[in-house]
Each structure stands twice: as structure tokens, then as C-alpha cells.
N, C-alpha and C positions, 0 to 999 in steps of 0.2 A: 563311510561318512565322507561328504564330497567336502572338497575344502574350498573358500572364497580367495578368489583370485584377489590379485595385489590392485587392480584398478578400478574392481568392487570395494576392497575396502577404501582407497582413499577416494572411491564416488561418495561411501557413507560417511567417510569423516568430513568431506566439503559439504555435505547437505547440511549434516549435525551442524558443522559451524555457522553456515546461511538461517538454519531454524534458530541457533543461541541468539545470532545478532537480531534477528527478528524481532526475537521476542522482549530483548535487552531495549532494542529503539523502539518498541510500543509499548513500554515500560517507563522509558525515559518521556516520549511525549506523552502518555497520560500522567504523569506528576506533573509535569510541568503544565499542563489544563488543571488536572487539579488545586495546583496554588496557584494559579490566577483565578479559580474558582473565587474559591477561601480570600484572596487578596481584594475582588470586587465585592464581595461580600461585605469584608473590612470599610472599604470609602464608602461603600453605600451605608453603612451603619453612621460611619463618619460624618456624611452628609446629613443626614436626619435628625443626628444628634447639636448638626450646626444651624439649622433649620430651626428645631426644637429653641436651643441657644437663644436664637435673635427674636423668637416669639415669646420667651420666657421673658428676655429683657425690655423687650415691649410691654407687656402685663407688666413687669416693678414697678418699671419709670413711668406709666400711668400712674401708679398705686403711690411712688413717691410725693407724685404731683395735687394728688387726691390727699394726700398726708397734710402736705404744704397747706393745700388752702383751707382741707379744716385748721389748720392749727391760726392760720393768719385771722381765720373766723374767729374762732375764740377769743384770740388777741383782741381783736376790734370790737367784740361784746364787751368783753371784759373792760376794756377803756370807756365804753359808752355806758356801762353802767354804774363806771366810776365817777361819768360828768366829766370826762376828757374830750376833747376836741378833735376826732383821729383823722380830719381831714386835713392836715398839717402839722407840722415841726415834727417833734420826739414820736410820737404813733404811727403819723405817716411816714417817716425811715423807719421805725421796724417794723410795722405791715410792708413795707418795699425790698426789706431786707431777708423777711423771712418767705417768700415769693420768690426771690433774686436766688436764696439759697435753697428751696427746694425744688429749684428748675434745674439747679447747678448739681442735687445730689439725683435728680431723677436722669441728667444727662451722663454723671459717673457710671449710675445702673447698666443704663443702656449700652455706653462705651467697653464696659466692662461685659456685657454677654457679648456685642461684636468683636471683643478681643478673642474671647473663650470661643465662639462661631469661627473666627480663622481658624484658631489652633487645629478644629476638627477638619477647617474645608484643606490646608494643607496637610496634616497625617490620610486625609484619604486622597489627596493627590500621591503622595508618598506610597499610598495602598494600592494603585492604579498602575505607575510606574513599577514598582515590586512584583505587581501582575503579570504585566507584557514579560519585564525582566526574564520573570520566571519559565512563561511558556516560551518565548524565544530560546533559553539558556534547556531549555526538554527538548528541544526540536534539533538545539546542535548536539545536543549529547547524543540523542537518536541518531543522527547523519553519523556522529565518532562511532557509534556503536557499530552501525549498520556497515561503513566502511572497512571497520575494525577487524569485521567478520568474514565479512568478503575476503581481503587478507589472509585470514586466519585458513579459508577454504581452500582460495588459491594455493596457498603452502602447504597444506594437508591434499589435495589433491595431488601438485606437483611430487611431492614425495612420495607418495603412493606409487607412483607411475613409476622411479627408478629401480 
């Protein structure tokens, strides 16, 4: 049986180590693609949902305003068919009141899905950031790995050889 010299074996032991780091740094940068995958994925939802948000808030705050004037319509039926006078005093302040205030709840609507619309456009700023993060923080762990290995060969080589 023929035996393997000492500088065949630390040839395989520095290959082995070159093939582990290898496969460790294209391990490291596909997670790190991969959660920035998953992370764009994230703000792009985010986006859509803020999107969504301020067109939701749009449709209310029509709908509150639409509220208002039927209601101020009633209002003003309702006095004229009582033989009220509504183009002054006590009718014309609450027809101007009730106008005044459902302009002021249809502007809360709208403020309020633009508040909700941030919330989403910064978590997917946040989601964006955590992206790059991630694929930059794959790409150094790759270079640690792949150094790491080289390293590891170098010294399994060198040892082999004394």
C-alpha cells in the first residue's frame, strides 16, 4: 500500500480549507441577498400600504364632506319648512357651523391617513436601510470567511511541509 507523502497531505488539507471558505463566503453573501431580498420586499409592501393610506383618506374626507352637506341640507329643509328664515341669524350660524365642522372632521380623516401613510413610508425606509445593511454585513462576512480560510490553508499547508 503506497503511503501519501506529508506535502500531499498538507496540499489536501490547504485545498479542504480554500473549498470550506468557499463555500462559507457564498453562503454568507447569498443570506445577505437574501434579506435584502425579503427587506425590499418589506418597503415595497410598505409603500403600497402608504399609497393605499392617503387614497383611503381621500375617499373618507370626501365622504365626510358629503355627510356635512347632506346634513346642513336637512338642517335648512327642515327650518324652511318650519317658516324659519335661514338666510340669517340662529340658521345661518348653524348651516355655517355645521359646514365649518364637517370640513374640520373631513380634514382630521385625511390628516389622519397622512399620519398612518408616514408611519408605512418610514418602516419601509427602515426596510430599505436593513436591506443594504444586511447584503453589505453578507459580503463582509464572506471576505472574514474567505480570509479566514486562506489562513486556515496557509497553516495547514505550512505544517504539512515540516
Amino acid at each position: 500500500m503506497a503511503s501519501i507523502s506529508a506535502a500531499t497531505m498538507a496540499t489536501i488539507a490547504a485545498v479542504s480549507a480554500v473549498a470550506s471558505a468557499s463555500v462559507g463566503a457564498y453562503s454568507a453573501v447569498k443570506a445577505g441577498e437574501s434579506q435584502k431580498e425579503a427587506a425590499d420586499y418589506n418597503a415595497d409592501m410598505g409603500k403600497m400600504k402608504a399609497q393605499e393610506a392617503l387614497q383611503r383618506g381621500a375617499i373618507e374626507g370626501a365622504d365626510k364632506r358629503q355627510q356635512a352637506r347632506r346634513l346642513a341640507a336637512t338642517q335648512a329643509e327642515g327650518a324652511a319648512m318650519s317658516g324659519v328664515e335661514i338666510s340669517s341669524g340662529t340658521p345661518l350660524a348653524l348651516l355655517t357651523e355645521t359646514a365649518g365642522l364637517g370640513e374640520l372632521n373631513a380634514l382630521r380623516t385625511v390628516n389622519n391617513a397622512s399620519r398612518e401613510a408616514w408611519g408605512f413610508k418610514a418602516q419601509a425606509n427602515l426596510d430599505e436601510f436593513s436591506g443594504r445593511a444586511a447584503q453589505t454585513g453578507g459580503r463582509l462576512n464572506a471576505a472574514g470567511t474567505f480570509l479566514g480560510g486562506a489562513s486556515q490553508a496557509t497553516l495547514a499547508y505550512r505544517s504539512g511541509l515540516k
